[in-house]
C-alpha positions as CSV (number, residue, x, y, z in Angstrom):
1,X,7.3,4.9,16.4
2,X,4.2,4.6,14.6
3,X,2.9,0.6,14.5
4,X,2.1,1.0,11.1
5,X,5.6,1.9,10.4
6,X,8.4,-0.4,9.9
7,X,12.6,0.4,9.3
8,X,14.1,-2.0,7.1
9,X,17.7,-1.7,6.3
10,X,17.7,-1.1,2.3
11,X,21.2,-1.0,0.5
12,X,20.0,0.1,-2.8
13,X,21.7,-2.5,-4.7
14,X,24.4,-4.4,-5.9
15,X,26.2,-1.7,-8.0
16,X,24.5,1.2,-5.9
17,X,26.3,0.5,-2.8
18,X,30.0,-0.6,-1.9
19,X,30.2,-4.3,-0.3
20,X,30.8,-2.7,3.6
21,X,27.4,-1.3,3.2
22,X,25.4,-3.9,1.7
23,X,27.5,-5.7,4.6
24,X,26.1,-3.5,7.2
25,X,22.6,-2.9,6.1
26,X,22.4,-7.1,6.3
27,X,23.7,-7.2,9.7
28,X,21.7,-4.5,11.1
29,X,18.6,-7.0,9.7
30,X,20.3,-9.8,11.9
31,X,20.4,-7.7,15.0
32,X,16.7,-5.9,14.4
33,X,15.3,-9.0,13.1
34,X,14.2,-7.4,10.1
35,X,13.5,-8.3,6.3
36,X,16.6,-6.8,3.9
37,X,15.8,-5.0,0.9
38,X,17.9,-4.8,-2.0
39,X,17.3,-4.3,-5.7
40,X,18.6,-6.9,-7.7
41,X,18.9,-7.5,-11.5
42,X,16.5,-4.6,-12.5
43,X,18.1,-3.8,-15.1
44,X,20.7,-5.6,-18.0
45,X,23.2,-3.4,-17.2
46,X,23.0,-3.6,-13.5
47,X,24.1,-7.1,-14.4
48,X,27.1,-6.1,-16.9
49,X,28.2,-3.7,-14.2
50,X,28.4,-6.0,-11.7
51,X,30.3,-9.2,-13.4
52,X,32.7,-6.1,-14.6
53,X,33.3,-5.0,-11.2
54,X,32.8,-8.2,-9.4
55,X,33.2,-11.0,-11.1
56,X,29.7,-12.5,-10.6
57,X,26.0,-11.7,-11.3
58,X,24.0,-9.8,-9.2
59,X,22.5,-12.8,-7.0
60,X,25.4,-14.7,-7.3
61,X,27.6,-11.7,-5.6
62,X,24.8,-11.3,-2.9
63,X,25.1,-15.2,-2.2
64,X,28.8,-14.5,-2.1
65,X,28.8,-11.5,0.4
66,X,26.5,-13.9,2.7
67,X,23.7,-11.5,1.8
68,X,21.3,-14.2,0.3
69,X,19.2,-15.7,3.2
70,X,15.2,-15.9,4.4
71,X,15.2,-12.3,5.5
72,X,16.4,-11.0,1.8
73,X,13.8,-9.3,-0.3
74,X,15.1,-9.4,-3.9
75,X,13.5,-6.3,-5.8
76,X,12.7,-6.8,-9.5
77,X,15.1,-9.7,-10.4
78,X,14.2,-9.4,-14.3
79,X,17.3,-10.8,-15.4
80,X,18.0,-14.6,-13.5
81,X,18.7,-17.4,-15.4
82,X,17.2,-20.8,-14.3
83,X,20.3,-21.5,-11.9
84,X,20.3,-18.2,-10.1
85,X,16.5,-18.9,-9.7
86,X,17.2,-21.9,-8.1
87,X,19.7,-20.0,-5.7
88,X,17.3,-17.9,-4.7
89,X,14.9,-20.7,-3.7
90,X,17.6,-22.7,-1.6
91,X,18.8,-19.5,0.0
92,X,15.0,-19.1,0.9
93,X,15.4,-15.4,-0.5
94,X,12.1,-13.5,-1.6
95,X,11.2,-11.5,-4.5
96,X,9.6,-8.3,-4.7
97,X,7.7,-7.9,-8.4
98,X,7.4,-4.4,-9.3
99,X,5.6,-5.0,-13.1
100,X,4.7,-1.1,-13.4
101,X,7.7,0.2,-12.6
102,X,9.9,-2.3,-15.0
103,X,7.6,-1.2,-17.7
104,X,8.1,2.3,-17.2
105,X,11.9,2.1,-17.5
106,X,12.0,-0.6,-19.9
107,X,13.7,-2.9,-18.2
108,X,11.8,-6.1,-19.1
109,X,9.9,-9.1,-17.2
110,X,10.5,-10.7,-14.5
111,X,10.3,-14.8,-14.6
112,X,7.7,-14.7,-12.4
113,X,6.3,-18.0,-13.1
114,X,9.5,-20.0,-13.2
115,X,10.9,-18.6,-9.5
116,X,6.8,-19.4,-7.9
117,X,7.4,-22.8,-9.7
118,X,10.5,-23.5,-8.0
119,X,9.9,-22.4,-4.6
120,X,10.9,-18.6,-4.3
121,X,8.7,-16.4,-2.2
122,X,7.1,-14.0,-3.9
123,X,4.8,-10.2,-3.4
124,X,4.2,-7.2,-5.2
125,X,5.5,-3.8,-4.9
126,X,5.1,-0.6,-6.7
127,X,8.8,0.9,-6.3
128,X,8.5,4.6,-6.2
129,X,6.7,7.2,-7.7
130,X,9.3,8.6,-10.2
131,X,9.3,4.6,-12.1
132,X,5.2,4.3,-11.2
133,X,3.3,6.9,-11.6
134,X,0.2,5.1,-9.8
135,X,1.5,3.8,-6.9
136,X,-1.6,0.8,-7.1
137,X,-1.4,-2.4,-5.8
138,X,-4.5,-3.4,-7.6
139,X,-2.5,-2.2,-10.9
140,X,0.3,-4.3,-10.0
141,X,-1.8,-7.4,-9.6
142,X,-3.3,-7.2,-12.7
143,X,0.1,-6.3,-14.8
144,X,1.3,-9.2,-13.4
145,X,-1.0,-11.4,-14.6
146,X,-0.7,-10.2,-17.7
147,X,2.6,-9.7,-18.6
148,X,2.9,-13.2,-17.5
149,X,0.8,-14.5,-20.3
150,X,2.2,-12.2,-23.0
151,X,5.9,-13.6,-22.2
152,X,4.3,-17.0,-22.4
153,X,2.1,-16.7,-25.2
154,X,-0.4,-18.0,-23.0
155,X,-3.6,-16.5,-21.9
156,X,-4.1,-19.1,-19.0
157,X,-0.6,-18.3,-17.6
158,X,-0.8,-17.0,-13.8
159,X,-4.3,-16.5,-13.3
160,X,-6.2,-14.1,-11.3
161,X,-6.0,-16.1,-7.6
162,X,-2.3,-16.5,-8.1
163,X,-1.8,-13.2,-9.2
164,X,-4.5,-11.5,-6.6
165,X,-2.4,-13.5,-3.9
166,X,0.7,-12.3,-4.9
167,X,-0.6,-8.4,-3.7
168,X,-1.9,-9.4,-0.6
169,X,-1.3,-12.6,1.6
170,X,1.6,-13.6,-0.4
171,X,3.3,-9.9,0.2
172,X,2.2,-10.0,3.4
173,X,3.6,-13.1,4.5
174,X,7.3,-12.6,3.4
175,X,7.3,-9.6,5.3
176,X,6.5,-11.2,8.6
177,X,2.9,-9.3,8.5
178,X,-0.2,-10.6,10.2
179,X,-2.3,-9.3,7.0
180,X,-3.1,-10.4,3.1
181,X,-6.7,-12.3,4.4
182,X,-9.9,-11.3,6.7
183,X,-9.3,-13.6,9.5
184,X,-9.9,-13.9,13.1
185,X,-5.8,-12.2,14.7
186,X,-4.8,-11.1,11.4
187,X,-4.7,-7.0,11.5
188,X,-7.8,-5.2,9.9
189,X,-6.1,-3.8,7.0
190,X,-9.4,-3.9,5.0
191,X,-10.5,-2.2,1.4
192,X,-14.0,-1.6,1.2
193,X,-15.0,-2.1,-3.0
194,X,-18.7,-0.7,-4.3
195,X,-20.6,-4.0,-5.8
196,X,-22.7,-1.8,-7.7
197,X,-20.1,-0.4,-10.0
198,X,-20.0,-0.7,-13.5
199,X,-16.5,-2.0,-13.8
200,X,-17.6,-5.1,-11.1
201,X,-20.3,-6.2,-13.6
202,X,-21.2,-8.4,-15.3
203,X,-21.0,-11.0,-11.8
204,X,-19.9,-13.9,-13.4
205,X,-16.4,-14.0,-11.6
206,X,-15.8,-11.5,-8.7
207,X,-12.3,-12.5,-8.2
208,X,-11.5,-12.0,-11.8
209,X,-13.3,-9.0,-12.3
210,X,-11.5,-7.5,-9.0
211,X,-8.1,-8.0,-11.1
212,X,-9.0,-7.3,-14.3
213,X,-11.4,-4.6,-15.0
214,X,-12.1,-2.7,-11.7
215,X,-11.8,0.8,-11.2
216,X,-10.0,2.6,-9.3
217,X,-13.5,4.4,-7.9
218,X,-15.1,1.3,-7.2
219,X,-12.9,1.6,-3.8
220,X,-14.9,3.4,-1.1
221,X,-13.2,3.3,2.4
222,X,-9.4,1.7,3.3
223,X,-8.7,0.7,7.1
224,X,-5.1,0.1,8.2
225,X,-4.6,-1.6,11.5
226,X,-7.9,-0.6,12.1
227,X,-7.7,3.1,11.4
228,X,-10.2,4.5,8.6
229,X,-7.4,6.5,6.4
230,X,-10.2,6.7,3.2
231,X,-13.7,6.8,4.2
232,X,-16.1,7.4,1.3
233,X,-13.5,7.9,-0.9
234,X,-12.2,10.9,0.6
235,X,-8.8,10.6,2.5
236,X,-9.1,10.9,6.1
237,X,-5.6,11.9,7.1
238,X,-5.3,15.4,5.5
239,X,-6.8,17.6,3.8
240,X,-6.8,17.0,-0.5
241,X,-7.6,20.3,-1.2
242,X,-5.2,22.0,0.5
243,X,-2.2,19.6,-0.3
244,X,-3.4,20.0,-4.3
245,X,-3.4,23.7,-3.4
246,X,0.2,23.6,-2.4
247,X,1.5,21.3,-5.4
248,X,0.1,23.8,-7.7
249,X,1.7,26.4,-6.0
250,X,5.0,24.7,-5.6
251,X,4.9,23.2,-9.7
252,X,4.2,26.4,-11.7
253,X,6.0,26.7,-14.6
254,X,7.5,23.6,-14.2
255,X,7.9,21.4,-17.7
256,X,8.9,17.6,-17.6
């Protein structure tokens, strides 16, 4: 298959999918070697459902199943208490932050600070485009960062470093990728970012103006694995036009 391309066995979550699934999805990670994905106290009622149905909390039912382990990826995890965070660190489990989407649905904020502070791996995702409209990593590194500080109260809560690592060598890292950082044998997944635009200016702070006020435009050309896939901010791999042609097309009279 494509290199750029990984399978990952993906059980949706705990009350999404019986026990014999979530079972099998972990054990075809075992055999594959693969991460395991699972979404995991998204939101309040996934938890209700579950202690109903199961007699334990989300993570703790995971951990129960033997499903809890370095190759997990937690999705979300807004609702752990302080002892279920500490699970996930011993298990070695990581967490996948999706800040966009959980505003969207309302589901609330992760503990982000509290599971980096007590070992848990941690990246960013986006989910999916029905619960993120965007689809932006860059977005997601800068929600993080502040939704951090408004659950704190604190404006110096997770700043930009922690927050701009947490979308790229962070990410990369707990999914076993040679990426995240512009290194000598790490793969050239590379974003190209305009200097002279307005939203990069004034230059006191690049890294801080890179996760806090950039635009979206200031991003001229993408490479992944090598492979130019936006160059002069015009997508390489089909044709714009033509796909917006078609969505037109295929959306009239639609109403949401």
């Amino acid at each position: 298959h494509d290199e750029t391309v990984d399978v990952h066995p993906a059980p949706h979550s705990p009350h999404g999918a019986s026990s014999a699934m979530i079972r099998a999805g972990w054990e075809v990670a075992e055999q594959a070697g693969t991460p395991f994905h699972i979404h995991v106290a998204e939101g309040q009622y996934e938890g209700q459902r579950t202690l109903a149905e199961h007699g334990a909390t989300p993570i703790r039912y995971l951990d129960a199943l033997g499903v809890l382990g370095p190759r997990t990826i937690a999705v979300h995890c807004v609702w752990l208490d302080d002892d279920e965070i500490a699970l996930m660190a011993a298990r070695g489990a990581a967490l996948a932050y999706c800040p966009s989407s959980n505003m969207f649905l309302g589901d609330g904020i992760s503990r982000v600070t509290e599971m980096l502070a007590a070992g848990v791996r941690a990246g960013l995702g986006t989910d999916g485009g029905c619960t993120n409209n965007r689809l932006s990593v860059f977005e997601e590194v800068r929600m993080t960062s502040l939704l951090q500080r408004v659950r704190h109260l604190d404006g110096t809560a997770l700043g930009a470093k922690a927050a701009f690592d947490l979308g790229t060598r962070s990410g990369a890292a707990m999914l076993g990728l040679d990426t995240g950082t512009i290194a000598r044998g790490q793969l050239a997944d590379l974003v190209a970012v305009d200097l002279g635009d307005p939203s990069l200016h004034p230059r006191t702070d690049l890294l801080a103006s890179v996760v806090y006020s950039m635009s979206a435009r200031a991003i001229t050309d993408v490479w992944v694995h090598g492979r130019p896939v936006i160059a002069d901010r015009r997508l390489t791999t089909l044709d714009m036009d033509e796909l917006l042609a078609r969505v037109r097309a295929l959306t009239t009279g639609w109403r949401l």
